[in-house]
Every structure is written in C-alpha cells, then in structure tokens.
C-alpha positions in Angstrom: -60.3 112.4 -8.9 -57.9 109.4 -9.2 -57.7 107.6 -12.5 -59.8 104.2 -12.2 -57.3 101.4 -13.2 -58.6 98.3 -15.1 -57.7 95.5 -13.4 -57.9 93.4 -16.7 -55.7 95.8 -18.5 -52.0 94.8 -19.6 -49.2 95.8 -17.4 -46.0 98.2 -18.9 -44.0 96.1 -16.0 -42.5 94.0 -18.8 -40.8 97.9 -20.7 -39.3 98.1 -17.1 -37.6 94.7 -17.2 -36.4 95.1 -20.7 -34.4 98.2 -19.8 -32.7 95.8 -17.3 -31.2 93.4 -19.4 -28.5 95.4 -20.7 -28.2 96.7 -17.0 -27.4 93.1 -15.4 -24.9 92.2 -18.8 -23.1 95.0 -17.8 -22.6 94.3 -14.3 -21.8 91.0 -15.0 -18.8 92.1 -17.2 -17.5 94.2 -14.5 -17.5 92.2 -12.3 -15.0 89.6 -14.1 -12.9 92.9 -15.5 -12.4 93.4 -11.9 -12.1 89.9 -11.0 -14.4 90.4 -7.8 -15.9 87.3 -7.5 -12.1 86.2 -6.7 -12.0 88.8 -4.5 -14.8 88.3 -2.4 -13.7 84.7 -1.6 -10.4 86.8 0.2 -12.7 89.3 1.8 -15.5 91.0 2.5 -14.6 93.8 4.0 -15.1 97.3 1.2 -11.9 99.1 2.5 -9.8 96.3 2.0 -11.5 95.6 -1.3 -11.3 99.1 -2.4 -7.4 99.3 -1.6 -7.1 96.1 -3.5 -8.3 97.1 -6.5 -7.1 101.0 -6.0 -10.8 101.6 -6.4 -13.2 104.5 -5.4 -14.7 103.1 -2.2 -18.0 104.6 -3.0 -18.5 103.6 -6.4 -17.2 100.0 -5.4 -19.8 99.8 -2.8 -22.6 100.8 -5.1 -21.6 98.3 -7.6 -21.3 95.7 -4.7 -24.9 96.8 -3.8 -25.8 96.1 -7.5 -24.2 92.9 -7.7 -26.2 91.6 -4.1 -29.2 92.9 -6.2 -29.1 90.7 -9.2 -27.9 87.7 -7.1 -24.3 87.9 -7.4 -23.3 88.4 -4.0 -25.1 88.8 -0.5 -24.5 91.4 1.5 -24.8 91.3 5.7 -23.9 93.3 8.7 -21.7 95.8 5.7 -19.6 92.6 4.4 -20.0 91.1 1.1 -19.4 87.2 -0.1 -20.1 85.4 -3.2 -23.3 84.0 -3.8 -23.2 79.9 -4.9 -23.6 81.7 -8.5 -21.0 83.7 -8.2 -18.7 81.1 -6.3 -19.0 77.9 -8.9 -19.4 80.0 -12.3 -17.4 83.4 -12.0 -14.0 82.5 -10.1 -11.0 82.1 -12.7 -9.5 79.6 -10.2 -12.4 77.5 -10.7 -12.9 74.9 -13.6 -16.5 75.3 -13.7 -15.4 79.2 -14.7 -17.9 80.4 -17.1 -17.3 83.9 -17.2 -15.2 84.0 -20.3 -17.9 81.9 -22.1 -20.4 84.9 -21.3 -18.2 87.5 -22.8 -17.9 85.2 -26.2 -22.1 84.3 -26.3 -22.3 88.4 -25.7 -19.8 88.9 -28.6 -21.5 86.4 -31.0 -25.6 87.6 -29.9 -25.3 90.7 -29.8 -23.3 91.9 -32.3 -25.9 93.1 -34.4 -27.9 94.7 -31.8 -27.2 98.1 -32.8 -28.2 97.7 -36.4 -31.7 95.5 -36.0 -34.0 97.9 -38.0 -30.8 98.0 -40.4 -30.5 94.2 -41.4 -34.3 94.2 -41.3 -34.5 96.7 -44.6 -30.7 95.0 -46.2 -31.2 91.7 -45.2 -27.9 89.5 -43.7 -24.6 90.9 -44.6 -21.5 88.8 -45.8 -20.2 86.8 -42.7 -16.5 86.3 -42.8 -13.5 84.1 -41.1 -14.2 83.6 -37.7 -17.8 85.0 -37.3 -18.9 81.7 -39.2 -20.4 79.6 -37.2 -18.5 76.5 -38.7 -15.3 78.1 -38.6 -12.5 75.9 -36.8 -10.7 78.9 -36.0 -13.7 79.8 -34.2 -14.1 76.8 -32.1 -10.3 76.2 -31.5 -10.7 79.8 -29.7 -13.5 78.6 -27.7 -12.0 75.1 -26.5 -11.3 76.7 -22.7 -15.1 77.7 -22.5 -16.4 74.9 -24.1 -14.3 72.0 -22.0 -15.6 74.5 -18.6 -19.1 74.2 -19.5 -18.8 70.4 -20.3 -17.3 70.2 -16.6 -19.9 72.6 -15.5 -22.8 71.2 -16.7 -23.0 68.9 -19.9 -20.5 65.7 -18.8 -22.1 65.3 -15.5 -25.9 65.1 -17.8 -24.4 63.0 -20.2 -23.3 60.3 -17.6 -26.6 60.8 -15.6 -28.2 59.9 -19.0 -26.7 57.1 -20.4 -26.3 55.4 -17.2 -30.1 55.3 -16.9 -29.9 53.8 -20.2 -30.8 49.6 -19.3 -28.0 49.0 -22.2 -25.6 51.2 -20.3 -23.9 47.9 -18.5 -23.6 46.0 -21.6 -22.0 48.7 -23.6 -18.0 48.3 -25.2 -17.3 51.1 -27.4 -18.8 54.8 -27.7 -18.7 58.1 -29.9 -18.5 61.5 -28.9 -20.2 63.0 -32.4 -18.6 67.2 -32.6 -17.2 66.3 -28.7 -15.3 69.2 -29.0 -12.7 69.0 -26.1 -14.3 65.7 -24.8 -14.8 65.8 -21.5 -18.2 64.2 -21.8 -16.5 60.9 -23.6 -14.1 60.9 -21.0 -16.7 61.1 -18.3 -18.0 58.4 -19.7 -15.5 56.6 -20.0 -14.0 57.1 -16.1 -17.4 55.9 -15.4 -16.9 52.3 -17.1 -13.3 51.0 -16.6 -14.1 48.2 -19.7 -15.6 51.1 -21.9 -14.0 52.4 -25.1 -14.5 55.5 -26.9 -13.8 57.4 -30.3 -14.2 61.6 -30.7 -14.8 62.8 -33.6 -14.7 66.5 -34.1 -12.8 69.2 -36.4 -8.6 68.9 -36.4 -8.1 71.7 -34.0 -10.5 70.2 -31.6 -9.7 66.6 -31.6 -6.5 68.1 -30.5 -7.1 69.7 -27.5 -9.6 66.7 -27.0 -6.5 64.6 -27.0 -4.3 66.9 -24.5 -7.4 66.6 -22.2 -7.4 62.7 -22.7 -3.6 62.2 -22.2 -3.9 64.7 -18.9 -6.6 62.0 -17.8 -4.4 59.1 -18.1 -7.2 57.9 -20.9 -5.1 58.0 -24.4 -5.1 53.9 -24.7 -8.8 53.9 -24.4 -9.8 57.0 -26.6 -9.5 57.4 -30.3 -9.4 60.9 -32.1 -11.2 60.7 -35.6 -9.9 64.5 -36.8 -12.2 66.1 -39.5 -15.6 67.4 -40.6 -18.3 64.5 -40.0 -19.7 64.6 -43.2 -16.6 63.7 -44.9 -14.7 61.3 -42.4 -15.2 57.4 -42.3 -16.9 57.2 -38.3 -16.2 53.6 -38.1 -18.9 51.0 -37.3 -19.3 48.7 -33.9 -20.4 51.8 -31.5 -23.0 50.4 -28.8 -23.5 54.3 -27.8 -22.8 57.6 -29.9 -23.1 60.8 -28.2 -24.7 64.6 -30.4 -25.0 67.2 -28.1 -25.5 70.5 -29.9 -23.5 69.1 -32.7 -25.7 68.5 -35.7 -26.6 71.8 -37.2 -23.3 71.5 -39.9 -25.2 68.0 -41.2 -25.4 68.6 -45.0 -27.9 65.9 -45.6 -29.5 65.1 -43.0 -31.2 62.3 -44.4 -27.9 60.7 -45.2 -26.2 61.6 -42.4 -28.5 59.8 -39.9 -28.6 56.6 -41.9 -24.4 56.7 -41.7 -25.3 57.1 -37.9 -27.3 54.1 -38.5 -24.6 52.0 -40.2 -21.9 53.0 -37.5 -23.8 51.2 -34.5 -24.3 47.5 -33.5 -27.6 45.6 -33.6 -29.4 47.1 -30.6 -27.0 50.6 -30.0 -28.3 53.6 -29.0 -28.4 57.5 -30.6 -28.4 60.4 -27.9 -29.1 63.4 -29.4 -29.4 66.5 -27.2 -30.7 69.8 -29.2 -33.2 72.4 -28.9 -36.5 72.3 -30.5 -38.1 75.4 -31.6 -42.3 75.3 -31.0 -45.0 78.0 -31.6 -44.0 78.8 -35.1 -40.5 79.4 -33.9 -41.2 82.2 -31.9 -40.5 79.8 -28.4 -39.1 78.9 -26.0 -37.9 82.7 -25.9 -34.7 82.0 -24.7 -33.2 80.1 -28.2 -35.8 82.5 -30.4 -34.0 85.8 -28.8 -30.2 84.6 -28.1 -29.9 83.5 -31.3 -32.0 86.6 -33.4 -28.6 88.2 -34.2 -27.1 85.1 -36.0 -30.5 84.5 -38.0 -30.3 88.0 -39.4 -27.0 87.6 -40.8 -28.0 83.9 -42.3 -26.9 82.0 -39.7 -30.6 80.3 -38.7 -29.6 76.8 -37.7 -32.4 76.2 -34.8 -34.5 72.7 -35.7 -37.7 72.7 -35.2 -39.0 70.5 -32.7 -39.6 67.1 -33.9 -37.2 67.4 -36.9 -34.3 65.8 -35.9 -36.4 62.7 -34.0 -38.5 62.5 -37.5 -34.8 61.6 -39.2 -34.2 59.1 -37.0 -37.3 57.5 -37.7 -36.9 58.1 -41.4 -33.0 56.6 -41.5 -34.6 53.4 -40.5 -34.1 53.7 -36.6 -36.5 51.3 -34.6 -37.4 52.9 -31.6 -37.2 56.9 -30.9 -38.3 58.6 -27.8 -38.3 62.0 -27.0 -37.9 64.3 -23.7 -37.9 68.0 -22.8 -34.8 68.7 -20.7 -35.4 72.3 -18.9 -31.5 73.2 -18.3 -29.2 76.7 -17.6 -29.2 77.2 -21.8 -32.9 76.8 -21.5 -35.4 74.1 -22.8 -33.7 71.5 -24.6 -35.1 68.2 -26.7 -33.5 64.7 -25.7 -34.3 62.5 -28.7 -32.9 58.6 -27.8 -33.0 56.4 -31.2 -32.4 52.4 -31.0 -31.3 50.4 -33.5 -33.1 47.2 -34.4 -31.7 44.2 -32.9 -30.4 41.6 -34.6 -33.0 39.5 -34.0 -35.7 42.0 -35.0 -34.1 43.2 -37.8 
C-alpha cells in the first residue's frame, strides 16, 4: 500500500540544493580555467571548440550541457552561445570581467570550510599577512577586481544615487571615503564638469586610484589623500562624501563619524552604503553565510542594521534616512545623513 504523504510536512528538497552549491562553484571555475566564455563569443560549434582547446569532445559537451543548465550558456539546434551572464561578467576581454573576483571571494569564504566542526571546538586561529582583512597587501592584490566591479556595478549606483540627491546640482567638491581604485569618484566627477573630488584610501590604493584618474584625463580635478582614515587629516569643505563598504576598519566609531561631520559644509550630505544584518544576525542569508568563514577566525565585521545610521544621528547629523537596496552582493542598507544648515544650526 503506498505510503500516505503529509502534505503539511517539511520537504528534504532544500538537502538536494545544498549538494549543488559546490556543484555550480565548480563549474564556474572551469569554465574561466578554460576561458569558454571567450570561446563561445568565436563559436558555437563543439568540434571546433573541442579542437580549440585540444579537449575531449564528449566531456566538453557534457560540461557545455552543465553550463546551459545553471544559466551560463544556452544551447539550440547543437550550438552553444553565452548567456547575457556569461557575456558581461565572464569574458577577460571585458571590463565588467568578474571572474577573477569570484576565484578571490572563493579563496577568502571558503577557506575554512573543511575545518567548520574544527574552529567550532578551538575557536579562530591566528590570521596572518595577507588573510587580514585590513591588510594593504591584500587590497593592492585585488585592485583589478575591485576597479571591474566598480565599472560593473557600484559607479553606475553611485551616480544614479547622488544625482537623485536635490543638492546634487549645487555640489563643488566630493570624497571617495576607502574608494579604493576610484572609479566611482571619477564617475562622478565625468558626470559634473564643475565637480571636484578627493580619494582617500590606503597608499597602495590611492595609487592605482591615481593611474585610473590620470588614464581618464581627471588628475587636475582629483586629489589622492594616501593613508589609513583614522589617522589622516580628510580635509573639510566636502558638499558630498561617498562610504561604500568602507567602514568596518573605523576604530571609534563614535569619533569617526563626528570627523565625517567636521569635514562637510553646512548642509552636505553622508552616503553610506553597507549591509545590515536583521533577525539576530542570522539574515539576510546571503552576508550571514559568505562571510561564516571570516567570523570563525575573528574576522566578524558585519553591522547590525541600524548601527551605523544610529552614529550618524549620535555625531550630531540632522537628518538620516535609511533604504534597503536589494543588489547582485545581496541586500544592502543605504543610510543618507545631512548636515545642519547654516541657518539651522
């Protein structure tokens, strides 16, 4: 007689989509090892693929198959092609190219995967040189991957954002806070011919922030203020400063919003775009599980949701507003803080 099934009872479908998590990782890394996604905007056709790549034309085919499956390609009448995905994101020729950036998130979130139960019973190990989060060798390395996904994704935000801003057409002079290779700044700036900027990140940064500036044709409008934020005088008379991602190496927070404060004009506006953990930080899932690895070995530096707009209140800021932004990285908090102006203040 056939087992009655409750129709109220939980599902094991999620056990089956875990196991494929590792499953689409891994065709994702082969497919940049093998550079197919370049390939597929040359042909098609699997024979001249396989030949190409002196590959097994079976075991190309299946991985082809694979690849159409988890959206990747499409596949019609025996050809293959790159999906949009595959066409904006996973092409080296491209400067939206993200594919490097995936192999460096893999290496830094799931480097402890193996040893979970492990660091559960020891607690976080030491964390050395370049595995530190604020390590400038660190960032320097990722300076290709960070200025793609600036092009990608955050500069063309940034300028949607502050040009809805009403203050936007008023606005002189700007900072990029932790810009890192500054192409929102410069966005910005390309935007507003009258517009002024200053980046502020860590030495090795501000650097390639300046080759980036001076291959824009943008050096006599953009200033380079090299070092750690804490430490470094920001300058005052900013009608904009830009955080994006940037504030989780704030030693006092407290302190650090009110220099924040002091460094805008009557009436200048704080953007600050960061995750905000809910729920008890256990949501949204995506921050909670990408960045597990890191919190195990010390290295917890999600806010909770609210903290960083409670700050800004707390430094003395007039007005704060606060937004959910639902983007590729996941849900995302846009906190905006205004400065008195001069006549309220």
């Amino acid at each position: 007689m056939p087992c009655e099934i409750n129709d109220d009872a939980q599902s094991f479908g999620p056990l089956a989509q875990w196991l494929q998590g590792p499953v689409l990782l891994a065709l994702a890394e082969a497919a940049i090892e093998l550079d197919l996604p370049e390939l597929l905007a040359q042909t098609g056709d699997l024979d001249a693929l396989a030949r190409m790549l002196g590959a097994h034309r079976v075991n190309l085919g299946l991985l082809l198959d694979a690849m159409t499956a988890m959206g990747l390609a499409v596949k019609q009448d025996g050809r293959y092609a790159n999906t949009a995905l595959g066409e904006m994101y996973l092409r080296r020729q491209r400067d939206t190219y993200l594919g490097d950036m995936l192999i460096n998130l893999k290496q830094m979130q799931h480097r402890h995967l193996d040893k979970l139960a492990e660091l559960v019973r020891s607690g976080p190990p030491e964390v050395h040189g370049a595995q530190r989060l604020s390590s400038p060798e660190r960032w320097r390395a990722s300076a290709g991957h960070l200025a793609n996904y600036q092009r990608a994704y955050l500069a063309p935000l940034a300028v949607e954002l502050v040009e809805a801003l009403p203050e936007f057409p008023a606005m002189k002079r700007a900072l990029d806070l932790g810009g890192g290779p500054g192409l929102v700044i410069m966005a910005l700036l390309e935007r507003r011919p009258d517009l002024r900027g200053a980046l502020c990140d860590l030495p090795p940064l501000a650097e390639v922030a300046r080759e980036h500036a001076a291959a824009r044709n943008l050096e006599g409008r953009l200033a380079f203020i090299a070092g750690d934020y804490n430490q470094v005088d920001l300058g005052q008379g900013y009608d904009l400063i830009w955080a994006s991602h940037t504030l989780y190496y704030a030693k006092d927070m407290d302190a650090f919003m009110q220099k924040l404060l002091a460094a805008l004009n009557p009436g200048g506006v704080f953007i600050c775009l960061h995750e905000g953990l809910t729920e008890a930080r256990t949501a949204p899932s995506l921050h909670v599980l990408a960045r597990l690895c890191l919190a195990l070995e010390g290295q917890d530096v999600s806010f909770d949701h609210g903290f960083l707009a409670e700050n800004m209140r707390r430094a003395g800021f007039a007005r704060v507003t606060s937004r959910p932004i639902d983007g590729p990285m996941g849900l995302v908090w846009l906190d905006v803080a205004r400065k008195a102006r001069a006549e309220e203040q």
